[in-house]
C-alpha positions, 0 to 999 in steps of 0.5 A: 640132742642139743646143736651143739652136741650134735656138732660134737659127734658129727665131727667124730663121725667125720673124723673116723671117716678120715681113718683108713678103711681098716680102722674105721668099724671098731671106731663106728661100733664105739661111736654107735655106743658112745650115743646109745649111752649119753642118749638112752637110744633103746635096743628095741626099735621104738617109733616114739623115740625115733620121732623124738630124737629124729636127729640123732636117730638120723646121725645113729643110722649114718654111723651105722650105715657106714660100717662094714662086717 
């Protein structure tokens, strides 16, 4: 992930954030998916990619964190 994409999906991120509460998940959930797609971020829990890609693995759990089930 370069710094420029990086800052790219910060703002989406902060822009959801700005959303009511109700409307935030399903945004996250898409968001979460937009980075799985463009970064090949596995299914299955894989240390080498984390350590990798340690930036975008850090973006990928704070969306995730954020969303509510």
């Amino acid at each position: 992930m370069t710094t420029g994409e990086m800052l790219i999906y910060t703002q989406k991120y902060n822009d959801i954030l700005a959303l009511p509460k109700r409307k935030r998940s399903l945004k996250l959930a898409n968001l979460m998916t937009e980075l799985e797609v463009n970064f090949k971020i596995p299914m299955i829990k894989s240390d080498r990619f984390n350590q990798g890609n340690f930036y975008l693995m850090v973006l990928y759990r704070m969306i995730s964190d954020e969303r509510k089930f």
